[in-house]
Each structure stands twice: as structure tokens, then as C-alpha cells.
TIMARPA-780675 format. One record per residue (C-alpha): residue number from 0; residue in three letters; x, y, z. Coordinates in nm, 3 decimals, always signed. Layout:
REM TIMARPA-780675
<seq=NUM type=ALA east=X north=Y up=Z>
...
This chain:
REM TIMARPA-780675
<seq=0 type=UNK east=+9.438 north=+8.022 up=+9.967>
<seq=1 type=UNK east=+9.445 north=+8.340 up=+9.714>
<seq=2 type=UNK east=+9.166 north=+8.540 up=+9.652>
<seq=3 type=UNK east=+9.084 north=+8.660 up=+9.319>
<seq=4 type=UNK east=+8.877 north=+8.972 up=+9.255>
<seq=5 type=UNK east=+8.739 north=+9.126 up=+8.919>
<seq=6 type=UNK east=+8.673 north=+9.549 up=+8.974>
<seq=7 type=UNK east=+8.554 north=+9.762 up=+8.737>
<seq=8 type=UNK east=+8.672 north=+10.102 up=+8.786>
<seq=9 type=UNK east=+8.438 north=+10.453 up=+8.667>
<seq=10 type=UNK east=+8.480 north=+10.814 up=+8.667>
<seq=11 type=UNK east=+8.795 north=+11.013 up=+8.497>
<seq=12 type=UNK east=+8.967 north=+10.673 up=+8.478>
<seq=13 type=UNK east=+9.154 north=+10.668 up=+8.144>
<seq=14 type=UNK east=+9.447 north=+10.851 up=+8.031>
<seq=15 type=UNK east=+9.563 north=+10.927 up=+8.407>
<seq=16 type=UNK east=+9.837 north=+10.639 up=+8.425>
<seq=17 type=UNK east=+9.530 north=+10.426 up=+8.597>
<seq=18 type=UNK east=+9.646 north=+10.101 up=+8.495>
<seq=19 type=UNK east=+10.036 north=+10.141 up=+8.509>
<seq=20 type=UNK east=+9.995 north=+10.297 up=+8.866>
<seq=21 type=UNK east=+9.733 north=+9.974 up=+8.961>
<seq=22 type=UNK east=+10.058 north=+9.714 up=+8.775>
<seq=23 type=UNK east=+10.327 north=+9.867 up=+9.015>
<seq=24 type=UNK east=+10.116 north=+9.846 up=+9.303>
<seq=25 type=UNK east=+9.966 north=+9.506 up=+9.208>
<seq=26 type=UNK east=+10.359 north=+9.407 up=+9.140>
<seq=27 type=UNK east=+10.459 north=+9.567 up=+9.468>
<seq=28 type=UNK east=+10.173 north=+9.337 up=+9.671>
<seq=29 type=UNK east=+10.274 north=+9.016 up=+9.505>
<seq=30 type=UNK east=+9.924 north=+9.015 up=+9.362>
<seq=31 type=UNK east=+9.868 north=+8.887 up=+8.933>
<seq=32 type=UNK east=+9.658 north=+8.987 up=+8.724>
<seq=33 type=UNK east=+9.585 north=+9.249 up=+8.450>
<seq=34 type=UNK east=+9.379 north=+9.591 up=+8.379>
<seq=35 type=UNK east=+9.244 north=+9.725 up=+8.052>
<seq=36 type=UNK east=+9.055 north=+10.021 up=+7.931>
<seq=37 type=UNK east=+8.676 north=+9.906 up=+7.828>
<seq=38 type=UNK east=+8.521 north=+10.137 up=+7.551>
<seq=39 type=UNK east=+8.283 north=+10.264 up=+7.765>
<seq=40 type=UNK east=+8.528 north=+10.491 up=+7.984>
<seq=41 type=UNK east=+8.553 north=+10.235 up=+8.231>
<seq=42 type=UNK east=+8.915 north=+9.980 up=+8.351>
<seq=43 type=UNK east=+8.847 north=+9.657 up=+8.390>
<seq=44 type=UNK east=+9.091 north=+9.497 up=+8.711>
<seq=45 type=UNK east=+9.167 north=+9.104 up=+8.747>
<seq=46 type=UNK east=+9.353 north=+9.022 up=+9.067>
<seq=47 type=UNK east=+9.443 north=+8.748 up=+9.234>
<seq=48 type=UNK east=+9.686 north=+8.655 up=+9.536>
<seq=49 type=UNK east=+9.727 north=+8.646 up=+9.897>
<seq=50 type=UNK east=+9.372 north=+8.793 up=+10.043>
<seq=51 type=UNK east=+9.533 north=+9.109 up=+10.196>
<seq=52 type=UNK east=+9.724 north=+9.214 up=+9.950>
<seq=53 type=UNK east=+9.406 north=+9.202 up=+9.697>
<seq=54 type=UNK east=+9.193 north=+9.407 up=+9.948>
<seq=55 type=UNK east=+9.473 north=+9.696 up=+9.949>
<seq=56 type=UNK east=+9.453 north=+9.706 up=+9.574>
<seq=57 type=UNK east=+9.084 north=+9.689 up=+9.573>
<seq=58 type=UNK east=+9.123 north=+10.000 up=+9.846>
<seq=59 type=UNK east=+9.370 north=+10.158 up=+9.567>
<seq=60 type=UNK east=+9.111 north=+10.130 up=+9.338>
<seq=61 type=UNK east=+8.847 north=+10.314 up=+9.527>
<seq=62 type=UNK east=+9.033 north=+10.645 up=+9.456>
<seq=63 type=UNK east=+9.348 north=+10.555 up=+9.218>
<seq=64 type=UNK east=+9.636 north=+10.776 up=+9.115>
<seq=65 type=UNK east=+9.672 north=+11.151 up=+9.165>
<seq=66 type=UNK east=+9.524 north=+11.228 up=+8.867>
<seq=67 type=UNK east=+9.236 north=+10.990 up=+8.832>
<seq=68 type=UNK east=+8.882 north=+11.146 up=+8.995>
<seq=69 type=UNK east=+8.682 north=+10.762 up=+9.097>
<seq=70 type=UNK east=+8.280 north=+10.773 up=+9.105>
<seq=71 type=UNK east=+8.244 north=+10.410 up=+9.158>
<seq=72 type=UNK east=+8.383 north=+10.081 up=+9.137>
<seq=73 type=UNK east=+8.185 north=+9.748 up=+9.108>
<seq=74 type=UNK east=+8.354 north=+9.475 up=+9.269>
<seq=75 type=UNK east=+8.290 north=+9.054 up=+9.225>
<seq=76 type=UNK east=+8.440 north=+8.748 up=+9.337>
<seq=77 type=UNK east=+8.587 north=+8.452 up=+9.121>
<seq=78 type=UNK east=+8.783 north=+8.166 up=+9.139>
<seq=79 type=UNK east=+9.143 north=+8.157 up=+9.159>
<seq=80 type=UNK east=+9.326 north=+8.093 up=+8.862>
<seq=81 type=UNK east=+9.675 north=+8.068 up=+8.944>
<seq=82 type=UNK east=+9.824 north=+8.351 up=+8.751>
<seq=83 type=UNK east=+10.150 north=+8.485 up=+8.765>
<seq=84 type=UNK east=+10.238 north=+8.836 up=+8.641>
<seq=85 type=UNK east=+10.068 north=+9.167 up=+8.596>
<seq=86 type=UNK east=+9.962 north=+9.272 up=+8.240>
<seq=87 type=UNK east=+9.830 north=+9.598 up=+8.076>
<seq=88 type=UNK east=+9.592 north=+9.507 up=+7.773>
């Protein structure tokens, strides 16, 4: 059964290729989902697919790409939703 995750990302965050690194990476795991800046600073993760492969993202997320500097992340459960695909909003 997949797992679905939403995380919400803080710190330097935006601007710093956050969200296309976290596609490629998503696309690479076979996991769906999408990521999109939020006003206040922080990006906003959906994933969903096989349970490991979400938890290695979620890992991703705890420090991101080279130049991204992470402070926190908040991290909830949902239900699965059966999507396909990866999208940047």
C-alpha cells in the first residue's frame, strides 16, 4: 500500500533549485506528487508512493540541495490519493 506524506520545508528554501532538485529525486524514487513555494518562505511537499521511497525523500528534505540551508521541516500523514506524476506549482 503507498504512503502519502505532506512536508513543509523552512529555512533558505526558495530560489536554491529546492523543488526541481525534490521532482528529479521524487521522479527517480517512483514517488508522485508536487512542491510549491508558500508566501511565507516556506515549500510545501505532497508525496505519495511505495513507503520507502517516500521516507528517502522525506530524508532529502531534511537538508535538500547544495545550496538550500534547512531549519526545519514539519511532516504529516494523509491518505493516498493515487497520483501519478511530479509537478512544480
Amino acid at each position: 500500500m503507498p504512503a502519502r506524506r505532506r512536508v513543509f520545508v523552512s529555512g533558505r528554501v526558495q530560489g536554491v533549485f529546492f523543488r526541481e532538485t525534490c521532482r528529479r529525486i521524487a521522479l527517480e524514487l517512483s514517488v508522485s506528487g508536487s512542491a510549491q513555494n508558500l508566501p511565507d518562505g516556506r515549500v510545501e511537499i505532497a508525496m505519495e508512493g511505495p513507503p520507502e521511497a517516500v521516507q528517502q525523500l522525506v530524508n532529502w528534505c531534511r537538508h535538500g540541495p547544495p545550496r538550500a540551508y534547512v531549519t526545519k521541516i514539519e511532516i504529516f500523514d494523509e491518505e493516498p490519493r493515487g497520483e501519478t506524476g511530479f509537478f512544480i506549482s
